[in-house]
N, C-alpha and C positions, 0 to 999 in steps of 0.2 A: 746610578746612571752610567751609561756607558758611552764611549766616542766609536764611530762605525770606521775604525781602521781596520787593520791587520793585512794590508792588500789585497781583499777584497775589491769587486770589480764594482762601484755602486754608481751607475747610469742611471736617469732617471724613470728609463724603461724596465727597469726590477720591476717586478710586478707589487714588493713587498713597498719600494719608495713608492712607487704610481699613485700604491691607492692612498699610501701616507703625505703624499704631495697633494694630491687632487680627491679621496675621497672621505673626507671628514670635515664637518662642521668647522666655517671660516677658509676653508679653500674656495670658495665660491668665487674671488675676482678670476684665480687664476684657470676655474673648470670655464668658467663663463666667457672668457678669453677665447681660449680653445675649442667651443664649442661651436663660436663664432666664427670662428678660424677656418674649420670642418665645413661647415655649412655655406661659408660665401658670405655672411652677413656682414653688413658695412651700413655705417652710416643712420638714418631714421630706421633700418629694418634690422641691427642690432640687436639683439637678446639683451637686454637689461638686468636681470636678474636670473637665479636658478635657484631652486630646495634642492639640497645635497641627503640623499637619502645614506647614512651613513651602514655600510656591512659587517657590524660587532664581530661574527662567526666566525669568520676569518682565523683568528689568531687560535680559536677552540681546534678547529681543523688543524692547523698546521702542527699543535703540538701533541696532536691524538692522532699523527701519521697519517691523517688522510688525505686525498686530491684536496684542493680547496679552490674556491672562485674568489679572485682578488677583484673583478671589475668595478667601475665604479656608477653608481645609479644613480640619478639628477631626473628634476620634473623643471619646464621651460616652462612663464606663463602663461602659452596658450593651451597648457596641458598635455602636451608631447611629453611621453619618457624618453629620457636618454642613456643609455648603455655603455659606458667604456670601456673596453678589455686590449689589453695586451698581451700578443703569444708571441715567442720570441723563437720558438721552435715548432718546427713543420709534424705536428701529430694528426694530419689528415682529416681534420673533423672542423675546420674553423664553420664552413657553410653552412652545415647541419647543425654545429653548436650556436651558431650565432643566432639562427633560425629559431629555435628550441626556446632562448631566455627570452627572443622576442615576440615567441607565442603566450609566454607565460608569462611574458609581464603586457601582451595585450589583452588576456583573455581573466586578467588576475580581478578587477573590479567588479566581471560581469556576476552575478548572482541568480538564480535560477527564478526565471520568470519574469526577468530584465529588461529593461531597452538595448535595443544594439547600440543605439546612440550613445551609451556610457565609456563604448569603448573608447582607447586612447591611440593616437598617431606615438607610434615608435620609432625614434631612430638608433640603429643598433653603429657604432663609433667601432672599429676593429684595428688597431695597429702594429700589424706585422714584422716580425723580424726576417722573413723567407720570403722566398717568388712566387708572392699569391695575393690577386690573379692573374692571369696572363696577360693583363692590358698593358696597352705603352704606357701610361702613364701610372707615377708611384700613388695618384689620389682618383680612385674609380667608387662611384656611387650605384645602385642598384635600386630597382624599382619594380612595380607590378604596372609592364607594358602589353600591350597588343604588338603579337610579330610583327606584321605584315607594314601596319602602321606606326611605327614606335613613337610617333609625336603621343598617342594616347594612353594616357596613363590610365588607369582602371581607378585605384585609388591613392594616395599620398600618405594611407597611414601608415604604410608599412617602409623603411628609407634604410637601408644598407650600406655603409662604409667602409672601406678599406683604406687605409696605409699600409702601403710596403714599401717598410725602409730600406730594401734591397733596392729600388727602383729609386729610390728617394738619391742612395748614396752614390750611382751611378749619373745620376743627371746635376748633382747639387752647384758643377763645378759653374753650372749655366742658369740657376735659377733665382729669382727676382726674390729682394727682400722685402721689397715695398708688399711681398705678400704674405699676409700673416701665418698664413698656414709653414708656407717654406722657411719663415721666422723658428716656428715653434718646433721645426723637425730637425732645424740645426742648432736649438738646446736642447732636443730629446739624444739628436746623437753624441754617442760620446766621445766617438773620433772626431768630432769638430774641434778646427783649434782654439785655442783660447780667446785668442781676439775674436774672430767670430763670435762664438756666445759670448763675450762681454759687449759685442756689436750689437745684437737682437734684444741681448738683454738691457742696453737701452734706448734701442726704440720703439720697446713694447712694455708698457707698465706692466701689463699680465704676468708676461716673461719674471718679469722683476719679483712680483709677488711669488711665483713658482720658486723663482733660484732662494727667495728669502726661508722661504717655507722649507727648499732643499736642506739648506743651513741649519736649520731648526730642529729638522731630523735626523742630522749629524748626529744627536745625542739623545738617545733613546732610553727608554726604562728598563729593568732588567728581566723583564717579560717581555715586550717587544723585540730585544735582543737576542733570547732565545727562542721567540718566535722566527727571527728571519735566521736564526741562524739554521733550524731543522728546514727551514725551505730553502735555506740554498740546498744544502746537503743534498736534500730529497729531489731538488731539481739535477743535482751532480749524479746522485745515484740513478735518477731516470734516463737523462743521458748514457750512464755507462753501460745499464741493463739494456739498452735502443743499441748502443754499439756494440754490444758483446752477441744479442740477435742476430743484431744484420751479419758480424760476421761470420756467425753459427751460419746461419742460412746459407751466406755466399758459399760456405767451405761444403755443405750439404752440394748447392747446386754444382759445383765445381768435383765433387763425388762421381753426381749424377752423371752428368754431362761424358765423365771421365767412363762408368760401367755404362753408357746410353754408344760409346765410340768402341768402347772393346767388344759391345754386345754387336754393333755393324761390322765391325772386323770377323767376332765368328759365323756370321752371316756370311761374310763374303767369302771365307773359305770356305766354309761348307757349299755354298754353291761353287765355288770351284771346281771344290773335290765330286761334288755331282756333276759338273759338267765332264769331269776329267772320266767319269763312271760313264756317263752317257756316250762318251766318243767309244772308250773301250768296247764298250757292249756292240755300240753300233760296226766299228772294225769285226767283232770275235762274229755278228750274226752277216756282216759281208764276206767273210771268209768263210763262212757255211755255208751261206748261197752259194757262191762262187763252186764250193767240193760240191754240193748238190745236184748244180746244173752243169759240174763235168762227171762225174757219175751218171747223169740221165744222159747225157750226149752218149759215153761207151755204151751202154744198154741200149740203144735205141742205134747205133750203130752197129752191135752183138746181131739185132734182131733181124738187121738187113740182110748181114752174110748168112 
């Protein structure tokens, strides 16, 4: 067993803590918390329970070097999937990715020759670390609306989430704790001060149970150790191959830009230089006329006398 030091940065938005916090059997008070949180539920319309569909795969991926999906999967009583993912960096794909799990885990039951009625209502949970979407607010939901009319929803199976904790961390200094959602985003983050999260964390059991569970994961096995430790890595290496692009590219465009400025410079001299031809010519053919028609003036003077 090991303890998760060495200064390592371990928020509970890792994606390797997330799903060890929330997606394995016995995290259910604190996914069911949260899910409640997301959704507005309060009161008699509370989610009571959840099935934690647990993601084994995970740890085979991260140690066989490849992408891996940490999200977390949940079934809600009245047979709703739920989907949780965390991306903590902007790889341009959340909409189409998010899109994607929730076609395949809506369309995952039907069997050929099926009822449509098997299908299930999806809500896809997404918690960002970047400015996406563009909406004012850090908690935007998505739907399948009618333009013209947006009171009319088409149908409710399909429900899209976003957190963006960019949006979260700028408004936080104003936001209400009596809600639980704003609760759970100021123990997600890690710049929250201490009293804070020891705030939330007790006026929210759920909270409690996550930070308990946090604690637990403190100490890992020595396979789960070396699982997070190749995905930090791997997330360190994909960040620096993203930086070391972008700055290829800038130094490329900045090439460009540079041969796109000297190629209009010799543009502009050369039409210079052809303007400067074209006066010439037109002085050397004025100066011809000119001897031409004083030559035709003496001969036509010659012809008088």
């Amino acid at each position: 067993m090991k303890q998760l030091t060495n200064g390592l940065s371990f928020d509970p938005l890792n994606n390797f803590l997330f799903y060890k916090i929330f997606g394995e059997e016995g995290d259910e008070v604190q996914l069911l918390g949260f899910i409640n949180a997301v959704l507005g539920k309060t009161g008699d319309q509370k989610f009571t329970s959840v099935k934690i569909y647990e993601n084994k795969t995970f740890m085979a991926d991260i140690m066989g070097g490849k992408s891996c999906v940490l999200d977390v999967r949940a079934q809600l009583p009245s047979g709703a999937y739920v989907n949780v993912e965390v991306q903590l960096k902007n790889q341009h794909n959340m909409d189409r990715r998010s899109l994607f799990y929730m076609s395949k885990t809506y369309t995952k039951d039907l069997k050929a020759g099926g009822d449509y009625i098997v299908l299930p209502n999806v809500i896809a949970i997404n918690i960002l670390g970047y400015n996406y979407p563009r909406t004012k607010n850090f908690h935007s939901c998505f739907r399948l609306r009618e333009d013209a009319e947006h009171e009319i929803i088409l149908t409710d199976a399909l429900e899209i989430h976003f957190i963006n904790m960019v949006k979260y961390r700028k408004q936080k200094k104003a936001l209400d704790l009596n809600d639980p959602l704003c609760r759970w985003l100021a123990w997600f983050d890690k710049n929250s001060p201490k009293e804070l999260r020891e705030e939330v964390i007790r006026m929210d059991t759920a909270i409690l149970s996550a930070e308990e569970k946090f604690k637990l994961v403190e100490t890992v096995t020595d396979e789960e150790w070396h699982s997070y430790m190749r995905h930090f890595m791997a997330e360190c290496d994909k960040t620096s191959q993203i930086n070391y692009l972008r700055e290829k590219e800038a130094k490329l465009r900045e090439k460009e830009a540079k041969l796109l400025e000297k190629e209009a410079k010799l543009r502009e001299r050369e039409a210079k230089k052809q303007e400067r031809e074209r006066k010439k010519w037109q002085s050397v053919v004025a100066d011809k006329d000119a001897e031409i028609a004083r030559l035709h003036a003496e001969l036509e003077a010659r012809k008088q006398q």
